[in-house]
C-alpha positions as MATLAB code, in Angstrom:
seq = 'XXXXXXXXXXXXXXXXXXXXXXXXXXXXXXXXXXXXXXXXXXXXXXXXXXXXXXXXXXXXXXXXXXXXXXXXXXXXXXXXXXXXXXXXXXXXXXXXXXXXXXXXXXXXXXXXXXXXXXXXXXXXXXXXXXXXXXXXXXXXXXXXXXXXXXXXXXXXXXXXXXXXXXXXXXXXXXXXXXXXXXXXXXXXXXXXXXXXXXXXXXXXXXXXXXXXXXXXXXXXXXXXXXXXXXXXXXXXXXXXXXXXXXXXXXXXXXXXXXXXXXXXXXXXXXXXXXXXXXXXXXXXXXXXXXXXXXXXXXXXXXXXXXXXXXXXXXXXXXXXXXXXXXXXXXXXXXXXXXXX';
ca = [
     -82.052   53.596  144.705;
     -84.991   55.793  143.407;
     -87.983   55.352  142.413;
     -86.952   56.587  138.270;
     -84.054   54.079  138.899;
     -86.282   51.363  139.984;
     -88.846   51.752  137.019;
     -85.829   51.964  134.949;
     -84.418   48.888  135.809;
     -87.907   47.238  136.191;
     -88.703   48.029  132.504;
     -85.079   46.976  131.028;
     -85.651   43.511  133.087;
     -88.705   43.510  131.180;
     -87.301   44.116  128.001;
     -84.838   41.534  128.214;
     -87.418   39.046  129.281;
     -89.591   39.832  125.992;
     -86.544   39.611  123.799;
     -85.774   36.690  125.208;
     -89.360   34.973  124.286;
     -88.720   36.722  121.067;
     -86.275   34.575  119.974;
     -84.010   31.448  121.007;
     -80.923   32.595  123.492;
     -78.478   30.475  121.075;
     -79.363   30.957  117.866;
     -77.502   28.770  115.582;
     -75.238   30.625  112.881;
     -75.041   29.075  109.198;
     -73.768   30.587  106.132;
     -76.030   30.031  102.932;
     -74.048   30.619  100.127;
     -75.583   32.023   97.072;
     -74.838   31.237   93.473;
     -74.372   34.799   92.399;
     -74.593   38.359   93.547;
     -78.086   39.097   95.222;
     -80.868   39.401   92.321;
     -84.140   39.171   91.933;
     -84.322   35.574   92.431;
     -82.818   35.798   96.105;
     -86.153   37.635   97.119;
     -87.607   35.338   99.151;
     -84.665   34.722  101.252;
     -84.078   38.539  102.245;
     -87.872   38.492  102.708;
     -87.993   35.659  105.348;
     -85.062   37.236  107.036;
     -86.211   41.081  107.184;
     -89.902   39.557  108.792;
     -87.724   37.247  111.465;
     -88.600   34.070  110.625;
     -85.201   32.339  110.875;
     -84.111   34.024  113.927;
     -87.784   33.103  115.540;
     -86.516   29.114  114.424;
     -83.464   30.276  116.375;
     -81.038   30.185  112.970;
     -78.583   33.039  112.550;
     -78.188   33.066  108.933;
     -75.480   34.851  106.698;
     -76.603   35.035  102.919;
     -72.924   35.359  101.744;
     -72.154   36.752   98.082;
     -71.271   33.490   95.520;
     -69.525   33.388   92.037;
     -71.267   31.098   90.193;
     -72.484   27.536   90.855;
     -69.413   25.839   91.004;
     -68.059   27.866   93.678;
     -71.028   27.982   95.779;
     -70.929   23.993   95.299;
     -67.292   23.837   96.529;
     -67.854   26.031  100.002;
     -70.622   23.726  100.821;
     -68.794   20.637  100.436;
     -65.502   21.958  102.013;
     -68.046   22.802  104.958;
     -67.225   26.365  104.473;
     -70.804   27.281  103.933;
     -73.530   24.803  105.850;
     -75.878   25.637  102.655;
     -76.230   26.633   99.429;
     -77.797   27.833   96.340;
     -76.546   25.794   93.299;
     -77.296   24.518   89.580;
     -78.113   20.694   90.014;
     -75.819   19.570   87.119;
     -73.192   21.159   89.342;
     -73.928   19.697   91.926;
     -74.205   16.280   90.819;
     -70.402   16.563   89.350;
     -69.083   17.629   92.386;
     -70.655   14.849   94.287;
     -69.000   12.094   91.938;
     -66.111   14.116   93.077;
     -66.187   13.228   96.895;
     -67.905   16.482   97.818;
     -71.072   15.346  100.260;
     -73.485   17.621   98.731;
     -77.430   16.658   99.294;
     -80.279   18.740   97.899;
     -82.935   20.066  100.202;
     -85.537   22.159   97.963;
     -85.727   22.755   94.675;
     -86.039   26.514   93.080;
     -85.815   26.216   88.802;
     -88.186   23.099   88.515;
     -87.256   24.182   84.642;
     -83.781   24.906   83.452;
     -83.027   28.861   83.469;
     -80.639   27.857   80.081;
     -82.189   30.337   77.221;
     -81.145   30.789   73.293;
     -81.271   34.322   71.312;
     -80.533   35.403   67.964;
     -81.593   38.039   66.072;
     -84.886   37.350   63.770;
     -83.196   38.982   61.249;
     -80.645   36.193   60.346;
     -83.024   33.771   59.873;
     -82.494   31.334   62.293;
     -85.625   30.220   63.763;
     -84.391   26.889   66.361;
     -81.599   24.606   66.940;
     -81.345   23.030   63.299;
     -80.801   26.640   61.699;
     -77.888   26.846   64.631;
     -75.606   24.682   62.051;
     -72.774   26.301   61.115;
     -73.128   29.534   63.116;
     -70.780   30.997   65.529;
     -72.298   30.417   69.211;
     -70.544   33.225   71.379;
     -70.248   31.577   75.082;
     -67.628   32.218   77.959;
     -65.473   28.888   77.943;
     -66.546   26.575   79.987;
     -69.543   27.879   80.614;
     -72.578   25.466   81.656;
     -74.651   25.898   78.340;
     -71.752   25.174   76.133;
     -70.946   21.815   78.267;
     -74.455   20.734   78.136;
     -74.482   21.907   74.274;
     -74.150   18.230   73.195;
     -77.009   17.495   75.144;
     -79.400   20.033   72.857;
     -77.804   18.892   69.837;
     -78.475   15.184   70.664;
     -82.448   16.430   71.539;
     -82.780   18.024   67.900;
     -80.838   15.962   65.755;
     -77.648   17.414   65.090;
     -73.757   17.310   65.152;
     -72.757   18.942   67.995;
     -69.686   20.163   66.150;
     -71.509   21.996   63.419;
     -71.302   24.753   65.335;
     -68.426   27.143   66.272;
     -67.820   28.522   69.637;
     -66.331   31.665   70.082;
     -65.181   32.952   73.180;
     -66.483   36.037   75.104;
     -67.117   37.511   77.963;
     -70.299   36.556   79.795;
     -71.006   40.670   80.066;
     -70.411   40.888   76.587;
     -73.096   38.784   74.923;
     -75.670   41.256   74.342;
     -73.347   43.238   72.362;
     -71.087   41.141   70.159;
     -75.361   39.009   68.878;
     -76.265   42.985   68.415;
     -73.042   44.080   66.920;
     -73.384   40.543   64.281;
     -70.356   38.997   65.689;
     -72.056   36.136   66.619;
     -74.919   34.729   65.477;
     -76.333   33.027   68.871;
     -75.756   32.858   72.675;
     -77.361   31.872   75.800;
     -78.663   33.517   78.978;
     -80.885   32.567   81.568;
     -84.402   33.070   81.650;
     -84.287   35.299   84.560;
     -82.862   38.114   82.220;
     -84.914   37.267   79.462;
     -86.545   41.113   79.446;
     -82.462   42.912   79.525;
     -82.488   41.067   76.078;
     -86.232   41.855   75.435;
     -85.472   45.708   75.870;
     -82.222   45.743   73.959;
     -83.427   43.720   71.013;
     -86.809   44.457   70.643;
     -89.119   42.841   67.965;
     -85.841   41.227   66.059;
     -85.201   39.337   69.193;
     -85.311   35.341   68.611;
     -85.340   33.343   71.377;
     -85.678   29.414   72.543;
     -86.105   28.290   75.938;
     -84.242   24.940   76.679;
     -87.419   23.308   77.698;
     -88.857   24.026   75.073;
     -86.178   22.318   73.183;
     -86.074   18.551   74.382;
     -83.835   19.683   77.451;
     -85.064   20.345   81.057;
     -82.455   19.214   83.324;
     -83.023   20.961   86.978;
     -81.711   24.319   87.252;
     -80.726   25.869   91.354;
     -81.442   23.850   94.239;
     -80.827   24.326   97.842;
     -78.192   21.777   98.872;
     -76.700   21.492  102.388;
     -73.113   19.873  103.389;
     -74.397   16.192  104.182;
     -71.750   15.779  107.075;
     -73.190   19.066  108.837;
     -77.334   17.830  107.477;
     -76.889   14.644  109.688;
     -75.630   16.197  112.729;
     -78.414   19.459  111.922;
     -81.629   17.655  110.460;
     -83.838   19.606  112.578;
     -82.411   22.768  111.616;
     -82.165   21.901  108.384;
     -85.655   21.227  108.403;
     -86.608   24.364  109.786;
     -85.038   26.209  107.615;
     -86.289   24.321  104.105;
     -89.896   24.757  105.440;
     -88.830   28.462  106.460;
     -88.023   29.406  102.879;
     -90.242   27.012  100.811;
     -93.076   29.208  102.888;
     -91.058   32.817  101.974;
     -91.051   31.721   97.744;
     -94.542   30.247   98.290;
     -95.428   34.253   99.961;
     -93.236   35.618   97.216;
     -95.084   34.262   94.086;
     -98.795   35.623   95.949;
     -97.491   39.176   96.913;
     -94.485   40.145   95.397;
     -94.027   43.784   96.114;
     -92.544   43.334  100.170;
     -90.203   40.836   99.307;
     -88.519   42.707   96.571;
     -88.586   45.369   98.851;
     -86.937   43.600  101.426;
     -84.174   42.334   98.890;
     -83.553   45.846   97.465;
     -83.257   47.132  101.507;
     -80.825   44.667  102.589;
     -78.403   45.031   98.785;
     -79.143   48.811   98.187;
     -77.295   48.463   94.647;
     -80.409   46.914   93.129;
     -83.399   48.667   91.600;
     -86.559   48.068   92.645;
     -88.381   47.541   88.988;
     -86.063   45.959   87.619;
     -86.028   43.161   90.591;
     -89.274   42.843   90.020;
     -89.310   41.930   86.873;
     -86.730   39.644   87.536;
     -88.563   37.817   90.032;
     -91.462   37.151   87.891;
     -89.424   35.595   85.408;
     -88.402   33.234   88.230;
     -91.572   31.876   89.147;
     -91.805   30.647   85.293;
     -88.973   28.816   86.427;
     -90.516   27.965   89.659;
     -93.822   26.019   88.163;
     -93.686   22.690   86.761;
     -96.276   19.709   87.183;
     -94.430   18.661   89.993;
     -93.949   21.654   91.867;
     -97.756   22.167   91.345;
     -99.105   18.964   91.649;
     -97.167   17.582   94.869;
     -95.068   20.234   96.650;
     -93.238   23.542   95.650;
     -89.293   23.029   95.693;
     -89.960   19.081   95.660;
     -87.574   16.774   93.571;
     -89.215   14.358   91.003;
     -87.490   11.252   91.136;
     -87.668   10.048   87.574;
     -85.860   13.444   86.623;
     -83.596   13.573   89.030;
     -82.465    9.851   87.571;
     -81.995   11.349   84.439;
     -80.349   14.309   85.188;
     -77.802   11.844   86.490;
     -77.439    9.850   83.225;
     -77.057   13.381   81.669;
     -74.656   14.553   83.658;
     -72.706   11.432   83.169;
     -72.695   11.086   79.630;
     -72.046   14.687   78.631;
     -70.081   16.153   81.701;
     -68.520   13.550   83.651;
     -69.267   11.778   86.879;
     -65.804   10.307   88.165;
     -67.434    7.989   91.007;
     -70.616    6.950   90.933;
     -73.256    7.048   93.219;
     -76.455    6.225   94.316;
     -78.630    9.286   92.656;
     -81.002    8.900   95.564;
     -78.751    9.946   97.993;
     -77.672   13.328   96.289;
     -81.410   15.471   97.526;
     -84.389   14.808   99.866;
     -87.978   15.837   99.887;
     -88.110   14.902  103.981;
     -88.022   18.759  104.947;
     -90.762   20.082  102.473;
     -94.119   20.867  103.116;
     -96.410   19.108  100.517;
     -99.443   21.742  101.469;
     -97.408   24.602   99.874;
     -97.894   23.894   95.959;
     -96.690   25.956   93.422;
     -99.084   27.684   90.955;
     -99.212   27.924   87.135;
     -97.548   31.375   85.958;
     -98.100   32.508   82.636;
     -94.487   33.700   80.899;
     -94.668   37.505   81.031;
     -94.504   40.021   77.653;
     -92.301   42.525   76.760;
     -93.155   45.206   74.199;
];
């Protein structure tokens, strides 16, 4: 052997030793599935991964495309996925299904649910909604909690009429005067914003008498008993990433645009600010970013079960858990962006 082959092989041993403190030798693989196409609010998650920080806690993780809460739900509690991103309403209905969902972190401490009209018809809130046409995709959430809102402002649920379009095709059929109202979530408030301009109307659900939890991170229970220490690592992992997100913004959109080159970089942005509105409630502030407030999550669970439908009971209590949060990362208060 020479001497070049020597230092060769001297400096690969070497390299293999340093990778090898780098990062566990069996990292664990787990399959987060998200609750939509990558977007703004997926940031943080792209952002932990790009810097290293799950494969330092020796987790391999796959953020795998979703479509829509209720699928996301049903991979995690067919074990499919290990976690998940998923509305909480959701998730509590597939739980009094048999589906051993439990909820890890929270992200929308306020519901995403939004209402817009146009100024111009003269609507101003809910009780002006009577007797308008509501265009929604069927079964949508906001139409199934719809009850809900009408119960919170004093009205007959059924003095509205539904009419059914495509969730793509909102903007168009409130501009074209098809429909007098329809829903979005918050986190595309400014797509609405840009389109509608000063005649846009618009009513957040919280600021309506309804602020059931929006997305939480849930986990398959059966897989969280046999994984708690991963599990833990990887809530703390990501509460840190949002908590990094909501100080410095610009490198985590980065690092989501970078890993889903489809998306554009302002427009993320923007996006992601609108999510940390979501993001900041007394609780989150007060005691722990992502943490569940007991009282609410109690009466998310009567809501869900008088106006969706929860066929077995269960013990609300065992449906999330704080245990994996840090309480030293608090959220902060955001003030709701303006569009011109």
């Amino acid at each position: 052997m020479t001497i070049k082959t020597k230092l060769g092989v001297r400096i690969a041993l070497a390299a293999g030793l340093l990778g090898a403190l780098a990062a566990p030798a069996t990292a664990q693989k787990i399959t987060f599935t998200l609750n939509w196409v990558a977007g703004g609010d997926h940031a943080p998650y792209f952002y932990a991964q790009k810097l290293g920080w799950y494969k330092a806690a020796g987790i391999d993780v796959e953020f795998e495309t979703g479509r829509g809460s209720a699928a996301s739900a049903q991979r995690v509690g067919a074990g499919a996925s290990q976690l998940g991103l998923s509305d909480m309403a959701v998730v509590l209905t597939a739980r009094g299904k048999g589906a051993p969902l439990v909820a890890l972190m929270n992200v929308y401490a306020n519901s995403p649910q939004g209402l817009y009209w146009l100024k111009s018809s003269g609507i101003t809130g809910v009780k002006d909604m009577v007797g308008k046409k509501i265009g929604n995709p069927p079964g949508d959430a906001a139409r199934t909690m719809w009850p809900a809102l009408a119960k919170a402002n004093n009205i007959d649920p059924n003095s509205v009429t539904w009419v059914n379009i495509d969730a793509n095709a909102k903007l168009g059929a409130l501009k074209a005067k098809s429909i007098d109202v329809t829903t979005s979530f918050y986190n595309i408030h400014h797509i609405f914003a840009r389109e509608l301009k000063g005649d846009m109307g618009f009513l957040a659900w919280r600021d309506a008498g309804l602020n059931p939890y929006g997305n939480s991170i849930i986990a398959n229970g059966t897989w969280l008993e046999a994984n708690r220490a991963k599990a833990e690592q990887f809530t703390r992992i990501t509460q840190k990433a949002f908590a990094e997100c909501v100080k410095t913004p610009e490198p985590c959109v980065r690092a989501l645009v970078e890993a889903n080159g489809a998306l554009l970089y302002d427009n993320e942005m923007v996006n992601w600010q609108l999510v940390t509105v979501l993001m900041s409630d007394a609780t989150s502030r007060g005691v722990a970013l992502g943490w569940h407030d007991d009282k609410r999550m109690a009466d998310d669970y009567k809501l869900v079960e008088e106006f969706i439908k929860i066929d077995k009971p269960f013990d609300i209590r065992a449906a999330y858990t704080n245990d994996f949060l840090d309480k030293s990362i608090k959220m902060v208060a955001v003030p709701e962006p303006k569009f011109d």
